[in-house]
C-alpha positions in Angstrom: 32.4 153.9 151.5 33.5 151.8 154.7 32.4 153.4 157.9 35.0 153.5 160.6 34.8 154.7 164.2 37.9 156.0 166.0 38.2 155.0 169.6 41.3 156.5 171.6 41.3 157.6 174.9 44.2 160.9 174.1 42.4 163.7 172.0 45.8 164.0 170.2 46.1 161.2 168.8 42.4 160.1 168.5 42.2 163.5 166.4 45.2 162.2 164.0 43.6 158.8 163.5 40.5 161.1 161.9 42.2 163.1 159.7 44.6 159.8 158.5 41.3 158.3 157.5 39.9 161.6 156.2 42.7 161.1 153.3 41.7 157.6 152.2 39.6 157.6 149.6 37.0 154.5 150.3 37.0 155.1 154.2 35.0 158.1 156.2 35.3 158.7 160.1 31.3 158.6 161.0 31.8 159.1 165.0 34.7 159.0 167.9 35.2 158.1 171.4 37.1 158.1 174.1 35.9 155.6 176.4 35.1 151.9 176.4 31.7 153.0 177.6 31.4 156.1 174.5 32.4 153.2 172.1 29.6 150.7 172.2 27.5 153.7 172.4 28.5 155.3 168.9 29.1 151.7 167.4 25.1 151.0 168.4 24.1 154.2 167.0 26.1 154.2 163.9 26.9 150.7 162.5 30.1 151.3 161.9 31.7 148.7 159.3 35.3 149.2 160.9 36.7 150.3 164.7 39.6 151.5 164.9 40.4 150.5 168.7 43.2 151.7 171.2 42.9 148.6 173.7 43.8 150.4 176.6 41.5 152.6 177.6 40.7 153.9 180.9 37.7 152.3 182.2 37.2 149.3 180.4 40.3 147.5 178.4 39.8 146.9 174.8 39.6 143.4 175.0 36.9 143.4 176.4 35.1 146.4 174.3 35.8 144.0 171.2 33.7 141.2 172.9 31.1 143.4 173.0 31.1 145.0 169.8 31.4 141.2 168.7 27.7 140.6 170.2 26.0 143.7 167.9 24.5 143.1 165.0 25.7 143.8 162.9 29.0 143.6 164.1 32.3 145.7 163.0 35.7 144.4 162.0 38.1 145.7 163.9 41.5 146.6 163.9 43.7 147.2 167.1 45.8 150.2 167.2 48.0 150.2 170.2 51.3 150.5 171.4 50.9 147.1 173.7 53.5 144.8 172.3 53.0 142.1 174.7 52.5 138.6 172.9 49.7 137.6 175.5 47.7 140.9 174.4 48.6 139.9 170.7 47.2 136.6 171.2 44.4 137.6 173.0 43.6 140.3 170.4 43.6 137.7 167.7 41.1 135.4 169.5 38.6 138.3 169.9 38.5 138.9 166.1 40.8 141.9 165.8 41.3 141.9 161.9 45.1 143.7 161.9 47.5 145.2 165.0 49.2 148.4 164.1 51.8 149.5 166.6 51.9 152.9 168.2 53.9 154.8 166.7 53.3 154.4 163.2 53.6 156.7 159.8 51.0 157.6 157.6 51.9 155.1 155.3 51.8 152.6 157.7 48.3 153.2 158.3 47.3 153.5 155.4 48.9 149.9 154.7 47.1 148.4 156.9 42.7 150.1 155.9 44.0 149.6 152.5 44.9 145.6 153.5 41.2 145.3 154.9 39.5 147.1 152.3 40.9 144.5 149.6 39.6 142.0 152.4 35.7 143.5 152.0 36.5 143.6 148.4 37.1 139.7 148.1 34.2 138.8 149.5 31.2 139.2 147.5 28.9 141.3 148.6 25.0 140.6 149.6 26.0 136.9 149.2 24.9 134.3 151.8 27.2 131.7 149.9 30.9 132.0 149.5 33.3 130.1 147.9 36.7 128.6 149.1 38.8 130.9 146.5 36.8 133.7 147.7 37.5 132.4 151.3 40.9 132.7 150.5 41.5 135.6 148.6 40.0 137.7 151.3 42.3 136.3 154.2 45.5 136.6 151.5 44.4 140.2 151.4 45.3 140.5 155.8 48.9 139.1 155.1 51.5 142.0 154.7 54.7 141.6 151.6 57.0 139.9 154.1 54.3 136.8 154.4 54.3 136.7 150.5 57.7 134.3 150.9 60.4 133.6 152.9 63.2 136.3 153.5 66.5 135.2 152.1 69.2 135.2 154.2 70.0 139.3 154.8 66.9 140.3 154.4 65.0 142.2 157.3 61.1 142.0 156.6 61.0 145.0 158.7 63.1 147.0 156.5 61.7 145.6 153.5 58.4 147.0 154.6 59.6 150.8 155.2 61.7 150.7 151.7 57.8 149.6 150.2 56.3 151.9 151.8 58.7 154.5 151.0 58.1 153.1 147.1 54.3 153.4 147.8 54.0 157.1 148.9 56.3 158.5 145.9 54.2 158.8 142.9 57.2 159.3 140.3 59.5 156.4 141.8 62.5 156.5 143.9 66.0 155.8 143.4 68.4 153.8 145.8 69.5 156.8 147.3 66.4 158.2 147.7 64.9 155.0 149.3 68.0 155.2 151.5 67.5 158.6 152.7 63.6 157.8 153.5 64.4 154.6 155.7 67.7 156.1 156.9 70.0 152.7 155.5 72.9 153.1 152.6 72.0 153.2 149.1 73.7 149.9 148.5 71.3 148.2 151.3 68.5 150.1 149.7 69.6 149.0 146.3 69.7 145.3 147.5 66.5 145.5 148.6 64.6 147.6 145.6 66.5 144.7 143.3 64.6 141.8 145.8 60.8 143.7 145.4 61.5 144.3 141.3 62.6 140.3 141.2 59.4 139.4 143.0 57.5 141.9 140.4 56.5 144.3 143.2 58.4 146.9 141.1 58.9 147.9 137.8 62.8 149.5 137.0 63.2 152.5 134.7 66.3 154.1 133.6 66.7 157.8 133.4 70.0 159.5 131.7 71.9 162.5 133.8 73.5 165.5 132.2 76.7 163.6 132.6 75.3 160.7 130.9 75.5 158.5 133.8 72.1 156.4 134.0 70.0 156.8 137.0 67.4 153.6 137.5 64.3 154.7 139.5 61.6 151.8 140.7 58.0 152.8 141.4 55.8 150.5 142.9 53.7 148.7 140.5 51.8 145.9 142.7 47.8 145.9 143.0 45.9 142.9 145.0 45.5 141.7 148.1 48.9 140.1 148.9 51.2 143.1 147.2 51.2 145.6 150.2 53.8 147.6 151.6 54.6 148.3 155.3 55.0 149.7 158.5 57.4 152.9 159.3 56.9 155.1 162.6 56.2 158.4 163.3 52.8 159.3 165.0 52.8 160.0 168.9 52.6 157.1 170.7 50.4 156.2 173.5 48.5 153.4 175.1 
């Protein structure tokens, strides 16, 4: 079980964040904040393996909290969740080991994209092992790279849509059809089509055909990929913020 704290200084959304996590399976909420200050506080007194952290918060900016929750031992992964687009902050973020940046506002799905990117990430590695090795080096960071950084994106191809339509593909548990994709990203079912056929060429998908009353075939695609470099993506949704 991978023990997260949620740090966001609005009680809205700091209270969706917990109950987001609260329907993962591997991940439990184990204490929130509010504050820079309330952060390091709970992260010292609970050893949290992840922190979910909004970077701006009022009285000290998130940067800076993830510096210091750097210096504890142990010390969390974290993963910024903000609505700062700036590529300065990005940057910045990146150089003070945040793990993943999800963008306010995001979906469900989109969230849980990204805990269940990092918990193949503490999967890879083995655990209680001083020692690693280069292909477990590597399968761990794969695991942090979304679908769109499996391969290049053909000419017509928007990573960003191809991340909704997966995601879309991800939360159904029977499968979707083109014009059921289409309806949940809001594009045509010949764009959604185009790319449900690019996923099931790259073996993110498996096809299956279904017969109407009329006899005209339906083909639904459910999303067959496992591992660290076969997730799906980011929608929008939740209310945004800082």
């Amino acid at each position: 079980m991978i023990r997260v704290l949620v740090v966001d200084d609005e009680p809205l959304i700091n209270a969706a964040h917990v109950a987001y996590v609260g329907r993962l399976e591997d991940f439990r909420v184990v204490a929130t904040a509010h504050t820079a200050a309330a952060a390091l506080r709970e992260a010292a007194t609970h050893e949290p393996d992840l922190v979910l952290l909004d970077l701006g918060l009022p009285d000290t900016g998130g940067l800076e909290v993830c510096g210091a929750l750097k210096a504890l031992l142990p010390s969390p992964d974290v993963i910024a969740i903000t609505s700062a687009r700036d590529l300065a902050v990005v940057r910045e973020a990146v150089a003070s080991g945040v793990l993943l940046y999800l963008l306010k506002p995001f979906t469900f799905a989109a969230f849980r994209e990204k805990l269940d990117r990092y918990a193949d990430y503490r999967r890879a590695l083995p655990d209680g092992e001083v020692a690693v090795s280069q292909r477990d080096v590597d399968r761990a960071m794969a695991s942090l790279r979304s679908t769109d950084e499996r391969a290049t994106s053909p000419k017509g191809v928007a990573p960003e849509t191809l991340e909704q339509v997966a995601a879309a593909l991800r939360d159904s548990t029977d499968g979707v059809s083109a014009a059921e994709a289409g309806a949940a990203v809001g594009i045509s079912r010949v764009t959604a089509w185009r790319y449900l056929e690019r996923m099931a060429g790259d073996g993110l998908v498996e096809r299956t055909t279904e017969h109407g009353r009329a006899g005209r075939p339906l083909v639904r695609y459910r999303w067959v990929a496992r591992g660290p470099s076969c997730s799906p993506g980011d929608g929008h949704g939740l209310p945004s913020g800082t």
